[in-house]
Phi, psi and omega in degrees: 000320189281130199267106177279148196292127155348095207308328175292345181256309215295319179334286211289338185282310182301327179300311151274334145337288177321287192311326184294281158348266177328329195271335175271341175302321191264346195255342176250006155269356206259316197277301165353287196309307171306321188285317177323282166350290186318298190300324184264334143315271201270018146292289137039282188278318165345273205314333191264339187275318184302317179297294179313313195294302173327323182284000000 
């Protein structure tokens, strides 16, 4: 019963899979780095005015 799909749709299909995949992959490493940044840009000085005023 089961029909195989042309190898030109099963390609493209895999294909854009793929493209998809990659594209959430590099867009949630993407976000990470930036959030990272972030977070470590404006602890960073918090942390350092919190340690002076305490001392």
């Amino acid at each position: 019963m089961s029909k195989r799909l042309p190898s030109s749709v099963t390609e493209q299909y895999r294909l854009s899979y793929v493209r998809a995949v990659v594209d959430h992959l590099d867009d949630d490493i993407i976000y990470r780095l930036t959030s990272y940044r972030k977070t470590s840009m404006s602890l960073q000085p918090v942390s350092f005015d919190l340690l002076k005023k305490r001392a």
